[in-house]
MIKESE-830229 format. One record per atom (N, C-alpha, C): x, y, z. Coordinates in steps of 0.001 Angstrom, whole numbers, plus 500000, padded with zeros to 6 digits. Example, Ala and Ser with C-alpha at 12.3 -4.5 7.8 and 13.67 -1.06 7.14 Angstrom:
REM MIKESE-830229
       x       y       z
  513190  494310  507800
  512300  495500  507800
  513200  496700  507800
  512850  497750  507080
  513670  498940  507140
  512900  500030  507870
***
This chain:
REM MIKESE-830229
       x       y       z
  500848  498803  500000
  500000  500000  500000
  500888  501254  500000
  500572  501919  499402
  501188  503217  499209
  500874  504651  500293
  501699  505078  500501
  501012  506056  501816
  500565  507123  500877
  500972  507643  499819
  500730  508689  498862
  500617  508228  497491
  499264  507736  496989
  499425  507113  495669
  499186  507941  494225
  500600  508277  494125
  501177  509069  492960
  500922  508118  491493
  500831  506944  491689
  501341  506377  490349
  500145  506099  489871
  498711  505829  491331
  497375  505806  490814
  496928  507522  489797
  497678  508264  490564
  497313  509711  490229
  497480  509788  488461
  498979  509885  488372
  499326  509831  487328
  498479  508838  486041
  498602  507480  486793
  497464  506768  485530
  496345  507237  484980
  495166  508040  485565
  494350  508550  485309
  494681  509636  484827
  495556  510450  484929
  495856  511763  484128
  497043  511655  483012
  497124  510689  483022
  498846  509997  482012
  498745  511046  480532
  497155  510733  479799
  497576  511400  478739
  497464  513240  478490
  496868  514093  479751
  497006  515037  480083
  498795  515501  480215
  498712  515218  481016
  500263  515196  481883
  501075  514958  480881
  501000  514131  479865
  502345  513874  479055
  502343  514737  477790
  501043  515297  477842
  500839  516339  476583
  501011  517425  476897
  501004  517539  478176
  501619  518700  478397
  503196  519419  478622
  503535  518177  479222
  505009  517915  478913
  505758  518191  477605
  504881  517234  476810
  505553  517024  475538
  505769  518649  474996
  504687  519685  475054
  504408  520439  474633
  505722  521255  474919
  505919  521633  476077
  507104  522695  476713
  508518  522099  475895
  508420  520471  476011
  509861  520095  475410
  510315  520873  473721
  508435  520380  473273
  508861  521162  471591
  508939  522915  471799
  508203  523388  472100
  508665  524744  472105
  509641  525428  473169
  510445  524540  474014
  511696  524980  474726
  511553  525976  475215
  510516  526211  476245
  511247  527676  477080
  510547  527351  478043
  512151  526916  478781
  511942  525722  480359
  512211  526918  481295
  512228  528261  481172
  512266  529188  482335
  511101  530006  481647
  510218  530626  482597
  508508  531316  482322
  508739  531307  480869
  508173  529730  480544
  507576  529943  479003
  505992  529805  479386
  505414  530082  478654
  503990  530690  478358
  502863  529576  479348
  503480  528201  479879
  502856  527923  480943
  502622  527778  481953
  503642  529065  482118
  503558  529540  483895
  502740  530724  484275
  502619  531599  482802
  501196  532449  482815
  500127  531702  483068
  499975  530789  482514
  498668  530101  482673
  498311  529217  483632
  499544  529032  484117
  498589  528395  485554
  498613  529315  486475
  499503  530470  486671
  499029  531701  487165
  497768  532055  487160
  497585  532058  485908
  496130  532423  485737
  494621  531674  486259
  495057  530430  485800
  494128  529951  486782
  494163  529399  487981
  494978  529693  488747
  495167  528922  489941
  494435  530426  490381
  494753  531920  490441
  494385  533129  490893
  492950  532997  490362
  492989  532259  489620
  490634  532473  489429
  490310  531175  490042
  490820  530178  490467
  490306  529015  491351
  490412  529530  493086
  491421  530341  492885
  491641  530844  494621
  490722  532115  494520
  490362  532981  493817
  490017  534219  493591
  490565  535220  494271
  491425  535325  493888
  492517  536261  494417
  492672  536960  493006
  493589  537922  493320
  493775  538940  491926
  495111  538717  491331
  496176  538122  492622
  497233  537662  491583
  497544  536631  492005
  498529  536080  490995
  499221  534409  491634
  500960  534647  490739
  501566  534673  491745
  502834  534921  491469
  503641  532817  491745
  503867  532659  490639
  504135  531173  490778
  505843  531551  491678
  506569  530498  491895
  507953  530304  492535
  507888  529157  492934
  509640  528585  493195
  510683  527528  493015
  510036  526667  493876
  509374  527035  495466
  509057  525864  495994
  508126  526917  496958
  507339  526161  498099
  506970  526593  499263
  507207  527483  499981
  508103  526628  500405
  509400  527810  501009
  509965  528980  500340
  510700  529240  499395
  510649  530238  498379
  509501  531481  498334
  508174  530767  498805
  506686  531507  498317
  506820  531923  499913
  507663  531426  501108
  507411  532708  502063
  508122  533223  502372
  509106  532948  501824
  510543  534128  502055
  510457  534901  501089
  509841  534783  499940
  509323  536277  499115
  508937  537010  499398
  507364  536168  500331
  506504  537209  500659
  507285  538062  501976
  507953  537898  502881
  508878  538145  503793
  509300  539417  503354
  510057  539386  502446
  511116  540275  501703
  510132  541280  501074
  508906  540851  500698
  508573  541623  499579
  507555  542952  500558
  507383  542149  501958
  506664  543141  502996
  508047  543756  504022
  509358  544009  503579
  510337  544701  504171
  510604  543869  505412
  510442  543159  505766
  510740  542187  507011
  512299  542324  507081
  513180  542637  508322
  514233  543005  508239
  514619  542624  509836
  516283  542413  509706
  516709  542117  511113
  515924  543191  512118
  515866  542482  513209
  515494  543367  514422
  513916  542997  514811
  513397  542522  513208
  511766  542878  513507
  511439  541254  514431
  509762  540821  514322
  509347  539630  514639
  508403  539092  513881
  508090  538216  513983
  506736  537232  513524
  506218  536162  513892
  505283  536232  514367
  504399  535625  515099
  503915  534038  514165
  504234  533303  515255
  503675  531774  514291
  503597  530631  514873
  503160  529344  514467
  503114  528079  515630
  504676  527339  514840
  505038  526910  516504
  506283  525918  516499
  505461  524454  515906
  504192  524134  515559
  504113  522671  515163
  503439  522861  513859
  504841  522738  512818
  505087  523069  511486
  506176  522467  510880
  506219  522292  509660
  507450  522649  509180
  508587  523337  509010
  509788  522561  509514
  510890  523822  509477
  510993  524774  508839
  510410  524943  507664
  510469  526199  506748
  510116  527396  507277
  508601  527008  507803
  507928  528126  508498
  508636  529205  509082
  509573  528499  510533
  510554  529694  510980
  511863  529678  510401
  512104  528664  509305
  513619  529001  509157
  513098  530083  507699
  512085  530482  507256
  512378  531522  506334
  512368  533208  506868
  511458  532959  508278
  511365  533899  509266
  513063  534072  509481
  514077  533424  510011
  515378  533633  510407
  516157  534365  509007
  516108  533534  507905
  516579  533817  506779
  516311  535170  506387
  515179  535423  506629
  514870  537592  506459
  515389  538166  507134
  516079  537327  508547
  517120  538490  509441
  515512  538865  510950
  514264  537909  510657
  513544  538054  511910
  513856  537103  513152
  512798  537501  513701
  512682  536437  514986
  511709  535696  515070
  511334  534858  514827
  509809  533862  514908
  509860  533809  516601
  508519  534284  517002
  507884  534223  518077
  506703  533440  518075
  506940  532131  518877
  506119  531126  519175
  504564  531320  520061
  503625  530713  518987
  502369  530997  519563
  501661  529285  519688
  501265  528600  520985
  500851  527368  520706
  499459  526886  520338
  499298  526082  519932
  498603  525332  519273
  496836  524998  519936
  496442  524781  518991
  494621  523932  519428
  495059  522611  519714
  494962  522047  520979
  495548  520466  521165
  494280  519717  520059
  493130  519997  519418
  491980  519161  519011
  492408  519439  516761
  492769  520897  517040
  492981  520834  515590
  494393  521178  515093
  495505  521379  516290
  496799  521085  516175
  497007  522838  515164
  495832  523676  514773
  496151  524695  514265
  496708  525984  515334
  497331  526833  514757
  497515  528430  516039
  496237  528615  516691
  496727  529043  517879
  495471  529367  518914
  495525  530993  519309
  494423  531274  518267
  494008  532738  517738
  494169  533542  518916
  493639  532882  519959
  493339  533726  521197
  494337  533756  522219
  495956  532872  521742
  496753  533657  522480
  498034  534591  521094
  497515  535058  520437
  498361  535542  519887
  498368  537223  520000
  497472  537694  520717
  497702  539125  520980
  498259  539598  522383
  499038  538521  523241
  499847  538905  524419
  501273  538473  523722
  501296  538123  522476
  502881  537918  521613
  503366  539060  520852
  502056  540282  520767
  502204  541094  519839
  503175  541999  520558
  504307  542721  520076
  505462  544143  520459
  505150  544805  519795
  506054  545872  519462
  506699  546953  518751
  507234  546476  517776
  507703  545674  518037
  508860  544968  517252
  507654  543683  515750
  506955  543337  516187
  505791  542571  515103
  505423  543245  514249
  506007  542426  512924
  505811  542717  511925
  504912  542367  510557
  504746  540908  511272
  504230  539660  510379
  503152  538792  511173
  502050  537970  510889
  501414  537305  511526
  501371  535909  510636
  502262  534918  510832
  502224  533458  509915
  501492  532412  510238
  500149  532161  510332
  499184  531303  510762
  499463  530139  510035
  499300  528766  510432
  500109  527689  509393
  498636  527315  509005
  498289  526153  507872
  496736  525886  507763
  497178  524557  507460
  496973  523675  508417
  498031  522526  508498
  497040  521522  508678
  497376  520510  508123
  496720  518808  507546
  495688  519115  506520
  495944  520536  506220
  494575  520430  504983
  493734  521442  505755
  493336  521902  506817
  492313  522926  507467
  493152  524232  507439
  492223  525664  507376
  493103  526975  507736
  492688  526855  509169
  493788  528009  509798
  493204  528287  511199
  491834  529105  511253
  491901  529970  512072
  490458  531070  512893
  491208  531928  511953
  491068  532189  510289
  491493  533676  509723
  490979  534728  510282
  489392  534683  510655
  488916  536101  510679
  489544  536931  512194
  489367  535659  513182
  490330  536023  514505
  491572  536509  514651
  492299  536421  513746
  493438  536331  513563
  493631  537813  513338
  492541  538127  511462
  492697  539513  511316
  492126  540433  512296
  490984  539986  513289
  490854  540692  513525
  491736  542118  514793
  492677  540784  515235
  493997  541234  516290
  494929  542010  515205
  495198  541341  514474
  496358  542288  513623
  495448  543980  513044
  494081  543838  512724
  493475  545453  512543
  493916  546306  514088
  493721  545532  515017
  493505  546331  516569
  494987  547119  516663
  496113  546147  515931
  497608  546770  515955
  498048  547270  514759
  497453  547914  513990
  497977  549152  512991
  497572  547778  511991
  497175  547181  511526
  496441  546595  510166
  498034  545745  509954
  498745  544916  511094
  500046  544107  511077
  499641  542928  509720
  500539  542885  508886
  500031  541625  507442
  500566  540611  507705
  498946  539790  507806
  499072  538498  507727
  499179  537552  506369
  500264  536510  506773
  500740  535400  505823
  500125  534407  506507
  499087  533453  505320
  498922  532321  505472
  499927  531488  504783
  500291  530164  505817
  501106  529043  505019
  500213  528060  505066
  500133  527855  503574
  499006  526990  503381
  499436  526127  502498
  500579  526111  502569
  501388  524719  501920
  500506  523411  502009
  499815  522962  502898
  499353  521731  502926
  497050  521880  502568
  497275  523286  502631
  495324  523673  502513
  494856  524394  501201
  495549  523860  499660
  495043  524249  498663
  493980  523870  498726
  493104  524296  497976
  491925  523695  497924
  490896  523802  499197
  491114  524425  500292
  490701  523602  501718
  489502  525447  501204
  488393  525017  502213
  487548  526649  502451
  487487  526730  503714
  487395  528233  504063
  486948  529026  505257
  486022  529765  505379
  484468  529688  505738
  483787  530688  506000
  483313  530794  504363
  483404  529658  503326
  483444  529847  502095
  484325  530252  501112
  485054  531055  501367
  485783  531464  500436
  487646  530423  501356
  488282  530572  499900
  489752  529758  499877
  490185  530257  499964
  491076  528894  500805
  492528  528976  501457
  493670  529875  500240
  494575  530581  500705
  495443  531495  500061
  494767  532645  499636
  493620  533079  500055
  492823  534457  499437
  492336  534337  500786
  492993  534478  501627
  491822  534559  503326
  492958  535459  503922
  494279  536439  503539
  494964  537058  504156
  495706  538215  503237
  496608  538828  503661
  497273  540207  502851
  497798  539228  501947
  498722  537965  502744
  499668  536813  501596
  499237  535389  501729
  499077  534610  500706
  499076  533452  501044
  499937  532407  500012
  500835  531213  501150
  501734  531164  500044
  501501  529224  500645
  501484  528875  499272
  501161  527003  499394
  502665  526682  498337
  502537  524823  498659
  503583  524342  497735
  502907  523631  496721
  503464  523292  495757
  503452  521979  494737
  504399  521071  494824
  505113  520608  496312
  505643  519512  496753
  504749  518504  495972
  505075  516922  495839
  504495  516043  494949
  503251  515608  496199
  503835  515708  496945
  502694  514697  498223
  501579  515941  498619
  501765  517536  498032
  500604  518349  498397
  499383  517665  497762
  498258  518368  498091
  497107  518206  497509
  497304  518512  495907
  497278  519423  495549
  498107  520254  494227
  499120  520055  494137
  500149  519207  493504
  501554  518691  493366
  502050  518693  492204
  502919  518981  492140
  504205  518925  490510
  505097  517346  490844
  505367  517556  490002
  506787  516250  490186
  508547  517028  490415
  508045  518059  491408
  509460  518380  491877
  509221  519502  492754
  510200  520239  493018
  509900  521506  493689
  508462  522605  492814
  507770  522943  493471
  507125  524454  493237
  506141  525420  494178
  505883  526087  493945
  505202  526824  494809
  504098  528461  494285
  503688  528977  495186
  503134  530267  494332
  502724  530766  495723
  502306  532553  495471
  502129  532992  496095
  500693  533596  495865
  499733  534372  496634
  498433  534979  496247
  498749  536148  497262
  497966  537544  496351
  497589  538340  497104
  496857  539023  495778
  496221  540012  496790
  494879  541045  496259
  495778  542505  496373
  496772  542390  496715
  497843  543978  496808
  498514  544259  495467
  498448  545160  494763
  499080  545301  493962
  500816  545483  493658
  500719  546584  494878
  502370  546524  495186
  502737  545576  495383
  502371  544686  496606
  502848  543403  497001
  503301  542462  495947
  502407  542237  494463
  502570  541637  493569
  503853  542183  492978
  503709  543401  492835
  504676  543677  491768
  506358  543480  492438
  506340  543476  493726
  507606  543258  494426
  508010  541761  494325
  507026  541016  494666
  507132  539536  494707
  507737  539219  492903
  507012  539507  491902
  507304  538997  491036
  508951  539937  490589
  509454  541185  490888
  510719  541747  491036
  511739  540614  491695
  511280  540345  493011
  511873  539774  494284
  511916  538572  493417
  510962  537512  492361
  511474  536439  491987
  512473  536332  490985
  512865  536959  490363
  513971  537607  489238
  514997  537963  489896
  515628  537943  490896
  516700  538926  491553
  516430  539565  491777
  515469  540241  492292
  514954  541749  492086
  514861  542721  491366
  514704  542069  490020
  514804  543025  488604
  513533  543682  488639
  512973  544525  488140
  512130  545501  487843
  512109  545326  486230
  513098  545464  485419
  513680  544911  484195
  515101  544140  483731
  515184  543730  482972
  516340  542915  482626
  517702  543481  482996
  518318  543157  483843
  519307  543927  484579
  519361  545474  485337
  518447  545339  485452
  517679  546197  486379
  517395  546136  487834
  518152  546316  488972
  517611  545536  490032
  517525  546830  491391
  515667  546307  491388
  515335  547827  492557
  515350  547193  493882
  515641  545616  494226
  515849  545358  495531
  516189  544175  495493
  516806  543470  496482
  517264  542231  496594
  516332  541139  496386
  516528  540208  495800
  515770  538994  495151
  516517  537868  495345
  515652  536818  494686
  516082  535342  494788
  515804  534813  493328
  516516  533507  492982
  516011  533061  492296
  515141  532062  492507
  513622  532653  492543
  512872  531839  492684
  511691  531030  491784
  511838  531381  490209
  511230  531151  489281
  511004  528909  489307
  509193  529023  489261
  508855  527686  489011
  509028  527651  487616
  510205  526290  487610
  510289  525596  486049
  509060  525631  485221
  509149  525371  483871
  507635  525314  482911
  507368  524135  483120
  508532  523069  482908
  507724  521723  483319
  506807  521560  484244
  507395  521869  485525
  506749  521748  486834
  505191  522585  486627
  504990  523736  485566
  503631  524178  485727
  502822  523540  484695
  503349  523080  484005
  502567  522332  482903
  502090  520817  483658
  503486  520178  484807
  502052  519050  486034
  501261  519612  486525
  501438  520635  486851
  500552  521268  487431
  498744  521582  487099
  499349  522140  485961
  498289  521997  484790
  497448  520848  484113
  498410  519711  484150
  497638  518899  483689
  496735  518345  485126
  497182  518295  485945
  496657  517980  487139
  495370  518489  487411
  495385  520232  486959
  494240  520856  487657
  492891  520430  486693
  492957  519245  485829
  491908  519177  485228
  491263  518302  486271
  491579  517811  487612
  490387  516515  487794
  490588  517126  489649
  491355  518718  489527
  491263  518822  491254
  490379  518956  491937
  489181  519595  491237
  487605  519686  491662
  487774  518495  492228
  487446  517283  491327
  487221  516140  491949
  488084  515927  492924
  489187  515767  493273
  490399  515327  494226
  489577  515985  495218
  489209  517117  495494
  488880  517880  496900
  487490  517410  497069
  486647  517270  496622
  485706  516300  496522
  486203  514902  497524
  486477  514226  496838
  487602  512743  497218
  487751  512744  498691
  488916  513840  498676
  489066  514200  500090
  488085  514523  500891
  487706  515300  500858
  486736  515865  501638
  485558  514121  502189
  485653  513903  501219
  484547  512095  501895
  485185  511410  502082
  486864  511348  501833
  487528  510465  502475
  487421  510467  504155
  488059  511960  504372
  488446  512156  505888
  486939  511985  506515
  485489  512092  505830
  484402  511782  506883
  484313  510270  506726
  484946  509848  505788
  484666  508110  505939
  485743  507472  506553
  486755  507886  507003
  488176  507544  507907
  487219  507817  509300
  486919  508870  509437
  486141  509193  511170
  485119  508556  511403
  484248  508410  510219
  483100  506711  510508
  483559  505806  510854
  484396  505193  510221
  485224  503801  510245
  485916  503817  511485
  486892  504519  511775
  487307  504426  513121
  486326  504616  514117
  485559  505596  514180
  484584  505538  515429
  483640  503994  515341
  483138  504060  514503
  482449  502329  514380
  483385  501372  514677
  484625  501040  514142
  485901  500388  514920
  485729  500507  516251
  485801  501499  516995
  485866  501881  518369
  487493  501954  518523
  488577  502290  517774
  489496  502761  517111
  490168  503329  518465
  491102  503133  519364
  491351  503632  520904
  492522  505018  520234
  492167  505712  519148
  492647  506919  519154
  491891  507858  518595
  492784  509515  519137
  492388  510867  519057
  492118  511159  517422
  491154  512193  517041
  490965  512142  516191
  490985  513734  516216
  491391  514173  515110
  491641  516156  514677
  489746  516400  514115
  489713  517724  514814
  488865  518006  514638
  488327  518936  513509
  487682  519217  512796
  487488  520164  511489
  485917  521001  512091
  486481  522436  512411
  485565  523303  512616
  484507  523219  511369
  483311  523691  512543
  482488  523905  511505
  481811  525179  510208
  483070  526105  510361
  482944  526925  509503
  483934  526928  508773
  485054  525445  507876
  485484  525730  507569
  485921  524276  506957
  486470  523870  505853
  486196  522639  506080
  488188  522055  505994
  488278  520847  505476
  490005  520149  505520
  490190  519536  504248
  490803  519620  503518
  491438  518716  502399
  492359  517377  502531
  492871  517558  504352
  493520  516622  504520
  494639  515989  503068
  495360  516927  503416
  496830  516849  502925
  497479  515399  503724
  497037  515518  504892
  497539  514371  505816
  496123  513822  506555
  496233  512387  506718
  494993  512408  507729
  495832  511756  509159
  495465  512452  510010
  496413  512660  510975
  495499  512317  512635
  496424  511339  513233
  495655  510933  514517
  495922  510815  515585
  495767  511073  517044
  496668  511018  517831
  496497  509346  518564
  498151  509460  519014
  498158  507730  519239
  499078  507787  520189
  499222  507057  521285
  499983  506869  522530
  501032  505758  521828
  502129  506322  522857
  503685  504681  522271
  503384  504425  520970
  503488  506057  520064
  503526  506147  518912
  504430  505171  517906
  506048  505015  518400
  506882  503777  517700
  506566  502734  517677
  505964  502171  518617
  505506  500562  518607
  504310  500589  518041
  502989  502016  517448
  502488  501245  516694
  503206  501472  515408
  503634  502473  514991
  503559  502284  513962
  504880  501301  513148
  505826  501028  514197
  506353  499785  513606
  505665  497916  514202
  504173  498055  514384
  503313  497695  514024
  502453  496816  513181
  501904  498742  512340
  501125  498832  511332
  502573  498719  510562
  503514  498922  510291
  504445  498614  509147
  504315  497318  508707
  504745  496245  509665
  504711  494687  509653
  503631  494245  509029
  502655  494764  509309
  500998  494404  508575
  501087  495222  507065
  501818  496032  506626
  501922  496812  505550
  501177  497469  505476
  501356  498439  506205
  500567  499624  506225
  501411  500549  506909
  501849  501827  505898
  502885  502695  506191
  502028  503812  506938
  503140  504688  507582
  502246  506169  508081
  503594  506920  508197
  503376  508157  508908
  504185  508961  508716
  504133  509670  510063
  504700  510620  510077
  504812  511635  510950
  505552  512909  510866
  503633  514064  510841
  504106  515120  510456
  503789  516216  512194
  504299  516781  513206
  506198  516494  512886
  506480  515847  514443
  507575  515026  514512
  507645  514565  515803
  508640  515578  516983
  508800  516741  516592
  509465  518051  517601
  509082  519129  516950
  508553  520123  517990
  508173  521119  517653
  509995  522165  517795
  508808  523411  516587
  510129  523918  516375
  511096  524463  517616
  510401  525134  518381
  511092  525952  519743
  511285  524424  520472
  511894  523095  519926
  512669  522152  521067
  513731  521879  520036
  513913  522418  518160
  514438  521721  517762
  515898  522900  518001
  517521  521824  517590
  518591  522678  517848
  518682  524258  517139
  518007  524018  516031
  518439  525268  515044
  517478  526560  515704
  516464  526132  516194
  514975  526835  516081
  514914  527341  517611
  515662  526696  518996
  515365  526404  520189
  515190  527558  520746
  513846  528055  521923
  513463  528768  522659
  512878  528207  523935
  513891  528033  524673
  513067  527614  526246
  511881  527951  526648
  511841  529260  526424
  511477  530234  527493
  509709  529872  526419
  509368  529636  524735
  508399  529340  524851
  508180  528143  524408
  509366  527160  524639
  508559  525797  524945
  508009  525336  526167
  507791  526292  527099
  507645  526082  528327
  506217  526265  528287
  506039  527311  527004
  504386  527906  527092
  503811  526672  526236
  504331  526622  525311
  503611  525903  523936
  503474  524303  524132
  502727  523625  525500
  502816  522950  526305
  501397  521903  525374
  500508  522363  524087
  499902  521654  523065
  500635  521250  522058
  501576  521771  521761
  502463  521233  520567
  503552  520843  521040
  503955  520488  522340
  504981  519346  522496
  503813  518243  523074
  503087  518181  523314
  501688  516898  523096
  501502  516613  522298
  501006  517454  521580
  500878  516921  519941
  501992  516119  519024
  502999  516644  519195
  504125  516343  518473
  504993  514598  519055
  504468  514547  520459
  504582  512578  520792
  503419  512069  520233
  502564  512975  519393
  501205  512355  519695
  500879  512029  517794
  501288  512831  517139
  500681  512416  515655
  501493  511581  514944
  500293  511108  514072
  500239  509938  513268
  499866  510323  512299
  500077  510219  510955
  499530  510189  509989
  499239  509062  509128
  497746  508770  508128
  497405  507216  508012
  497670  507714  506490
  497506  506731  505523
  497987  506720  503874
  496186  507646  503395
  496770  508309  502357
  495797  509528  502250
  496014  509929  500828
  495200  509541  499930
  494829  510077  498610
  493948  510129  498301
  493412  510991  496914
  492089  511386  496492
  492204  509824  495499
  492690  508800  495174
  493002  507501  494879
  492489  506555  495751
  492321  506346  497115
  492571  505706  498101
  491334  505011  497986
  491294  504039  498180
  489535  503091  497690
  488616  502325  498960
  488101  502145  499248
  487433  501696  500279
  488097  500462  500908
  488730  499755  500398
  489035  498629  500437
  490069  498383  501646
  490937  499289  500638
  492250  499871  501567
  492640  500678  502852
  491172  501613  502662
  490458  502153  503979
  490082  501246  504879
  489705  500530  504898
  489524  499493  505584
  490252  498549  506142
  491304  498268  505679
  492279  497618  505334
  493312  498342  506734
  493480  499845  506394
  494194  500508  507744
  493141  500536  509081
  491579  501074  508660
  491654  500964  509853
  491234  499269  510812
  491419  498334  510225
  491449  497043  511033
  492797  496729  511473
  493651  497296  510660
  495201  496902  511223
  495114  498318  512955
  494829  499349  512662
  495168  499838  513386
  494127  499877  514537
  493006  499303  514808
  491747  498899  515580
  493514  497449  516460
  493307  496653  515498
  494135  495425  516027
  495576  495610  516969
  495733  496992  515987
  497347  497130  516466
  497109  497551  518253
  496062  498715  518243
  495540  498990  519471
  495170  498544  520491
***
């Protein structure tokens, strides 16, 4: 069994995907040739946002946005330690300070309501993560950053393409919102990519400067940049992909309520993440909490059935990232972090096989 079934993906989209490929190879222009406008284009009318600035990876899409809102040594930014390293190591990389805010122990997202005793002088940024596929409390969120001079919030929504809040989508719910096309996202390339959204105009026009080196024009450079340009290949998977994502989020979306049937009818002796009800999950990961996490899941391995774990240390315990003073606070995400599991999760994934995990893991229990 596959924990991420890519190769089911691909079969069903094989002759999309390879025509689109084929296409970039004959007309050769593997740096922004003409199908990186276009999935620009429609990825910014599927999110409804006004722009979509594509880039190299995830990560890339928030150290742009970083740079492209003046983020500079001295300042801060506010965000949860139970994430991906990227999160604060692109915060460090701008020359900030990531200031740790902890977690919902039930939906493992930022906990809206302690993030305005984190706010200084010094806050510059607000990085809410939208993690296993759900966003956090956006409107809570903005509504603390209006109370302190209108502070711009970045969603990382690397893992919640596709996901809604309150109706409207993930990456159009903040000033920035920046997701990946890692292969295992919901929305995936077959290598690095990423993009950014915003409704700011300036903001756009810096980001797409900031992805050039900071050109303005062809050797032209009005501020420091990266090279962060997504390959054409990588937008043309992309592309071929977005013909069946409706459906995929669909998929998902009845997967993760038919994983929480099944286990609760199991009587399944683990925690289960919760999905508010104004907002729904794409489940990027389907993710569970489980006691003497190693012994099950080397386990469920033996029975063949893989899982994962997204992440087992939060950032303020890890060496690069370490803050005593708020791992002492962030006392849900070092719980969380002995505590998750993630089970095999695709818009592919068939009943069968669903089934299949949760009797191994009913047994393993």
């Amino acid at each position: 069994m596959e924990f991420i079934d890519l190769k089911a993906q691909y079969r069903a989209l094989k002759t999309s995907i390879d025509a689109r490929i084929q296409k970039v190879l004959d007309h050769g222009q593997y740096i922004l040739g003409p199908e990186v406008a276009e999935m620009e284009q429609k990825l910014a009318a599927f999110a409804g946002a006004k722009h979509c600035i594509s880039c190299a990876s995830g990560t890339e899409a928030l150290l742009m946005s970083l740079l492209a809102l003046g983020i500079k040594p001295g300042d801060e930014v506010i965000t949860t330690p139970f994430t991906f390293a990227a999160t604060a190591e692109m915060i460090v990389l701008a020359g900030a300070k990531p200031v740790y805010v902890d977690i919902e122990r039930d939906t493992c997202l930022i906990d809206a309501s302690q993030i305005e005793a984190k706010i200084t002088p010094r806050t510059k940024a607000i990085m809410p993560v939208s993690l296993y596929g759900q966003v956090a409390d956006m409107d809570a969120i903005h509504a603390i950053a209006a109370r302190h001079g209108n502070i711009p919030v970045i969603e990382d929504a690397a893992q919640s393409f596709g996901a809604t809040y309150k109706g409207r989508k993930s990456c159009n719910l903040s000033t920035i919102g920046c997701t990946s096309f890692f292969p295992s996202k919901p929305l995936g390339c077959y290598g690095d990519g990423g993009a950014v959204f915003t409704n700011d105009d300036a903001i756009a026009k810096a980001l797409r400067e900031i992805r050039v080196h900071g050109q303005e024009r062809r050797y032209y450079h009005t501020r420091i940049g990266v090279g962060g340009r997504m390959d054409t290949i990588q937008c043309a998977v992309v592309l071929g992909k977005l013909e069946r994502f409706e459906w995929e989020i669909e998929r998902r979306l009845a997967l993760g309520e038919q994983y929480r049937a099944l286990l609760q009818k199991a009587g399944v002796k683990a925690g289960l993440l919760q999905v508010r009800p104004d907002r729904d999950c794409v489940w990027a990961q389907y993710t569970v909490f489980v006691e003497k996490r190693e012994a099950v899941q080397k386990a469920l391995q033996e029975l063949g059935v893989p899982t994962a774990v997204h992440y087992p240390l939060s950032l303020n315990r890890q060496p690069a990232y370490r803050d005593d003073a708020s791992a002492a606070e962030t006392v849900n995400s070092h719980w969380a972090a002995e505590r998750v599991m993630s089970l095999p999760m695709s818009a592919d994934l068939n009943p069968q096989q669903m089934e299949r995990v949760v009797a191994a893991l009913q047994g393993v229990l």
